[in-house]
Each structure stands twice: as C-alpha cells, then as structure tokens.
C-alpha positions, 0 to 999 in steps of 0.5 A: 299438344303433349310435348312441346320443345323451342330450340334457338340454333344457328340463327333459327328458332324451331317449335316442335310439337307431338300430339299424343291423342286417345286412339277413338279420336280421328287424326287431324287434317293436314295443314292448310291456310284458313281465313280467320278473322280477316287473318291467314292462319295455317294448322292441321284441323282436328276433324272432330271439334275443328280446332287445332294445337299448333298454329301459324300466322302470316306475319310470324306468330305461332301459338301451340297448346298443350293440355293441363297447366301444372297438374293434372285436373278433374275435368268438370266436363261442362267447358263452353268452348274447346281449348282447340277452338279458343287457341284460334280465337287467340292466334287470330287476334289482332293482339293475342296477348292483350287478349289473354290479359283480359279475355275470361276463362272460367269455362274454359278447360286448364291449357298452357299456351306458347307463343311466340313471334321472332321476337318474344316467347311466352308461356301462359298457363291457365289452371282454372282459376288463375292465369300465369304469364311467364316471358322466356329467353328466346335465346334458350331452349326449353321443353314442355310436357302436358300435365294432364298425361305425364306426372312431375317424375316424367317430365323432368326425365324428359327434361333430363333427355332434352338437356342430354341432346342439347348438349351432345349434338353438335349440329342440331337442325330441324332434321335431328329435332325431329328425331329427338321427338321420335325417340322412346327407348323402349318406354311407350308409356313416357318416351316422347313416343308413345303407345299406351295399351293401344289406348292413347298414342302420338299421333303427330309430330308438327314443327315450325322453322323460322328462316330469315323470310318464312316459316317452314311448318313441317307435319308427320302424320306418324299413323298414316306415315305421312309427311306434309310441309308448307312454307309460309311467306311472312307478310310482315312483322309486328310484335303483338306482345306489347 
C-alpha cells in the first residue's frame, strides 16, 4: 500500500505493490478467492480490520491502494469505514468507477486508488475533500509512493531509481520487478525496503501479472520468507470504466 509501480512490457502488464506497515500490525493472510457481492474476488486479508491494499477480479480488474493522496494528513481519527474495507467495496462493484464518481467520502481517510482492467488505468485520489480522477497510458510506466510515509523529496528520488531501471534493463519480466521492489541501498528509511527503527517495515511484496487468459498474482511474505502465487482464470472482459 506504500509503493506501487505499473510496468507495460513485452505485451504484459505487471502491478507491483509493497506494503510498508507499523510492526505492532500482524501480517496479512495469503491470497485467496472470496465472494463478495456475488463477484470472485482474490487478495491477501489483513487480519486486523480484514481489509486488503491489492485486489483481483475475475474478469480482470485489479485495484491497489495506497495511503494518503498528495500529502501527508492529520488523521482525525473518526473515519466510518477502513480504506482497506472500502477498496472491497469499489473492486466488488459491478462499475467501480461510476461508483467512485458518486459514492460519498467525507468519512473516509485520504487514499489513492489504482485501477485497471487490461484496457484502462486509473489514478483516483481522494484528499479529504476533493476527488481527482487522472486516465493514464496503459501503454507507459509509472510508480506511486504513499504520502503518508515518504515526503515530495523521496518520492521523486524513487522516481529517479524507476526511470534508471526502466532504462537500464533490457529485459525486464516480473522476476527482475520484483527485484526492483526489493532494492534499498543501504537506505532502510526510503529505499523501496524499508526498515525504520524496527518501528515501521515492508512487510510484503504482492504483484499481478496480466497474460494473455489470467492473471498471475504473486505475494512475498518478506517476514515469514514466503512465496504464494495463484493464477486467476479471467471469466471474461468488460471495460467497467465507461
């Protein structure tokens, strides 16, 4: 929920996301399908408010979250519903992003929201007041950085690193993405691992790889030392962002 890249390769699109989390909070669950609202729907659960920050359907939708929109908040601390719950609730609509443009917000914590669904890719922000709908090209690459942990100065370094590792490998796949996410330098306070005072740490690595027929979601546990993938079968197609 802290560091999202969207990488178009080789006829592939691969969302990768790392979860930096506050060490008191217990790791999530693997991935696994669940029916919600009629719709098959496969994450890895955090176990204390049962919410997610990456999600698949099965017709081809992923959504992935990321706190904060474009800077750091004051949490006010009396939000109705968790971000992770209301990504959930966006992903197992039948029209996410009509859903968006009419759902209200106001008790809702400040996120950023990606979305995609082979087709279009969307970055919707909410700042606590206002909602920001940007269309993308699906045919670039970009990273995200969640406001709430790295400052304007951090993110654009990692900025920085993306376009260097964009243009330096040759043949990028999901392997060397991965690799990519796990990359520091020594800089545990904002490398793309990170490790701050054993008080805040990346806790996972979960990635989604768009083939020609499914989705292949790939989740590392990095405390457990863990790997767990699931290839999603996509039931069928439907562009859900008209």
């Amino acid at each position: 929920m802290c560091t999202v890249s969207f990488i178009s390769i080789n006829n592939k699109f691969i969302i990768t996301s790392n979860r930096d989390e506050q060490t008191s909070r217990p790791t999530a669950y693997e991935p696994k399908e669940e029916i919600i609202n009629d719709c098959k729907i496969i994450y890895p659960k955090d176990p204390k408010a049962g919410g997610t920050w990456f999600s698949v359907k099965e017709n081809g939708m992923v959504v992935v979250l990321l706190n904060g929109a474009f800077k750091k908040h004051i949490p006010t601390g009396s939000y109705s519903r968790s971000r992770g719950l209301f990504l959930l609730d966006i992903i197992s609509n039948a029209n996410p992003f009509l859903q968006l443009t009419k759902i209200d917000l106001t008790t809702i914590e400040p996120f950023t929201l990606v979305l995609f669904d082979m087709e279009k890719l969307i970055e919707f922000r909410w700042d606590g007041n206002n909602k920001y709908f940007k269309e993308l090209d699906a045919k670039c690459n970009y990273i995200w950085s969640s406001a709430t942990l790295y400052s304007k100065e951090a993110a654009m370094q990692r900025e920085t690193l993306f376009a260097n590792f964009i243009a330096t490998n040759e043949n990028i796949d999901e392997k060397t993405i991965i690799d990519f996410h796990m990359y520091n330098d020594g800089d545990f306070e904002n490398g793309l691992v990170i490790n701050r005072n054993d008080k805040v740490k990346t806790f996972s690595i979960t990635q989604a790889v768009f083939e020609a027929n499914e989705i292949v979601l790939n989740h590392l546990d990095l405390l457990k030392n863990k790997k767990h993938s699931i290839a999603v079968p996509l039931a069928y197609m439907t562009n859900q962002f008209q």
